[in-house]
N, C-alpha and C positions, 0 to 999 in steps of 0.2 A: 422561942418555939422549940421542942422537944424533937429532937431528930430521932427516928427509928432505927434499932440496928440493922435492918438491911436495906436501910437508905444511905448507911455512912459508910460503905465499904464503895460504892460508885462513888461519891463526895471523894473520897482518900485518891482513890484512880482517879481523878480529874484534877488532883491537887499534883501528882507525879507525875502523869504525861509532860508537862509543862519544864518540870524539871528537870527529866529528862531529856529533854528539848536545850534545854540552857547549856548543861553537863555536856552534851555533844558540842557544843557550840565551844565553849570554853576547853572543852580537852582536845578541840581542832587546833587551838592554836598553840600549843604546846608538843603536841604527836599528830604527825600527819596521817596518821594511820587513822585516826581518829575520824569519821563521817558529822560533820555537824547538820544537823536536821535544819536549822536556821536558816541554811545557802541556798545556794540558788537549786540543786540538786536535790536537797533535802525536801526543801517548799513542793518540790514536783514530784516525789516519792512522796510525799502526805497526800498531796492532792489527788493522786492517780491508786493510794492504797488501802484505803480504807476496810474497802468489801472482799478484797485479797486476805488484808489479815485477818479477817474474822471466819473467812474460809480457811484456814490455819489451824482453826477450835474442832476437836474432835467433836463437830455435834451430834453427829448421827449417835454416836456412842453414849453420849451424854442422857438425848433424848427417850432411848430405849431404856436406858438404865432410869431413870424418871419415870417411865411409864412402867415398868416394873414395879417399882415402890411403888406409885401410885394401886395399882392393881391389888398386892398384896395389903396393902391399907386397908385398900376400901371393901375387899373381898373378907378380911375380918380374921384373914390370918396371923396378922399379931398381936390380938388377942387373948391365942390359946397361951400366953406366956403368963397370964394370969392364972391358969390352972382350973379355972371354975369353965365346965364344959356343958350343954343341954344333950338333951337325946338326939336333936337331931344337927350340931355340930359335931358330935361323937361319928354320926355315919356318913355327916360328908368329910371329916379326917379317915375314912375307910375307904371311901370312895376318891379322896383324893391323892392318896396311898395307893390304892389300886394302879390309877392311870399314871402315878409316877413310874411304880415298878415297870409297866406296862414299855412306858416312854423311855425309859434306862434297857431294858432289852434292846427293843428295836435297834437305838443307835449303836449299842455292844452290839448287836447282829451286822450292822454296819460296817462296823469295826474289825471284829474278827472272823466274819465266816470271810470261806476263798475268796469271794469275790466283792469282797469288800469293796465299797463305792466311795467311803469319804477319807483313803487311808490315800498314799502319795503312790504314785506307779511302782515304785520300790515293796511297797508292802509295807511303809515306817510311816510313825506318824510325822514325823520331820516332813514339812512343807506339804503337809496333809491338808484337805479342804477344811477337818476338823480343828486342825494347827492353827490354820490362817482364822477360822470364823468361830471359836470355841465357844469365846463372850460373849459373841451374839446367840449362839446355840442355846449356851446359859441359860441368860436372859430370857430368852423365846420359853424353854424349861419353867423357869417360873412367872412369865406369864399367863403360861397355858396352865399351870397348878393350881394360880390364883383364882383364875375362872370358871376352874372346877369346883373348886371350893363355893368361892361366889355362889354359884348356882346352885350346888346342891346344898348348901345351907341356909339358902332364901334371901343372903343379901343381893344376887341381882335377879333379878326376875324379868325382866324387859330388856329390851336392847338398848333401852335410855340409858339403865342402868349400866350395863355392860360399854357403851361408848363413855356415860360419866365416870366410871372407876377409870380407865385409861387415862383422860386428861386431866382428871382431877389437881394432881399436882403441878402440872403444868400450869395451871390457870392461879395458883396460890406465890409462883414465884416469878414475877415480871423483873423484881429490881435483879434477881440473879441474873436474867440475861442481858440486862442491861450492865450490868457488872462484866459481864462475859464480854460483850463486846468491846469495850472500856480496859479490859484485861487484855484482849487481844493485839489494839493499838500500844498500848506499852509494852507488850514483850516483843514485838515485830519492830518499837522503836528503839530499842535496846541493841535488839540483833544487827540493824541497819547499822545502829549508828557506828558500833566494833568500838564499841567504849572497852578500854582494858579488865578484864576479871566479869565487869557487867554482862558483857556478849558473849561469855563464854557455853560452851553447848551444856558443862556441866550444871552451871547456872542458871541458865535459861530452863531448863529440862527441872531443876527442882524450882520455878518460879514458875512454868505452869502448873506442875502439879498444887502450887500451894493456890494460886488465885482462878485456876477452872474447878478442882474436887473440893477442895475444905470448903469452902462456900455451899458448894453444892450437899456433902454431909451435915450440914450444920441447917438445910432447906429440909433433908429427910428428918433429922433428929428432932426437929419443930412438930413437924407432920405425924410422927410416929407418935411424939409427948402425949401430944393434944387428940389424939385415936385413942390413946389408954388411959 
């Protein structure tokens, strides 16, 4: 039977947790430092951790930035990369132009007049509302451009529509968050276990970004293919 590529990357994470599992067990009794997952302590950090560590996955972050893509998919904005434009995507790129410049003032109004609201009591952007919340600001940016677009170029015309371009891509990638989760128990059993070089923060920090984002860009890059 022919396995899917984004069935073998959970398969892979269910073949490592285990070894990870071992690897603590075996580097416990050579370095005390070492947390073996196997003990009796271990067994009751698995058993009590699960929904902790997958609390751990930036998902809020995750999911907006998904429902972004999804939006500008389905709204037909990456498209225009093809070059070949009709009369009336020409005036909803004018009209969606518009309300961008529109939306770039306001928050530069924000920004720099006195009494700016989203700058830090200081007046800097250092630990500014905009500092802490920028990505999502972003994000929020282009999903509101997307649905301008959507709309005034007739791909959504209903609010059916307008709810489907949202979750669209949400609904195209189950095994990613089943991956996600699967990812999360291995890098939280990593961290527990204070295996040498493995539990390191440097380490850990470039092993989520490899098994929460590259996954995740490689769910847009499918989506975007098969749109153009």
């Amino acid at each position: 039977m022919k396995i899917k590529a984004d069935s073998l990357f959970p398969i892979i994470l269910l073949v490592m947790i285990p070894v990870v599992y071992i690897a603590s067990w075996v580097g416990s009794l050579y370095n005390p430092q070492v947390c073996s997952l196997l003990s009796d302590d271990g067994i009751r950090w698995t058993v009590s951790h699960p929904i902790a560590n997958f609390s751990t996955v930036p998902l809020g972050s995750i999911l907006v930035l998904m429902m972004t893509i999804s939006v500008l998919i389905e709204s037909g904005l990456f498209e225009l990369v093809r070059g070949r434009t009709s009369l009336k995507q020409r005036r909803a790129i004018i009209i969606t132009s518009c309300v961008m410049v529109f939306v770039a003032v306001i928050i530069g109004m924000m920004l720099f007049l006195a009494d700016a609201v989203i700058v830090s009591p200081l007046g800097t952007f250092a630990d500014s509302a905009l500092a802490r919340g920028g990505i999502g600001v972003l994000m929020v940016f282009f999903i509101i451009l997307g649905n301008v677009y959507g709309f005034a170029s007739g791909r959504f015309v209903t609010t059916r529509d307008f709810i489907y371009a949202h979750r669209k891509l949400l609904t195209e990638c189950a095994s990613y968050f089943i991956a996600l989760f699967l990812s999360a128990q291995l890098v939280c059993s990593l961290e527990y276990s204070n295996l040498p070089f493995f539990s390191s923060s440097a380490f850990l920090l470039v092993l989520k970004l490899l098994l929460y984002y590259v996954p995740l860009v490689g769910v847009i890059v499918r989506s975007v293919r098969r749109m153009l």
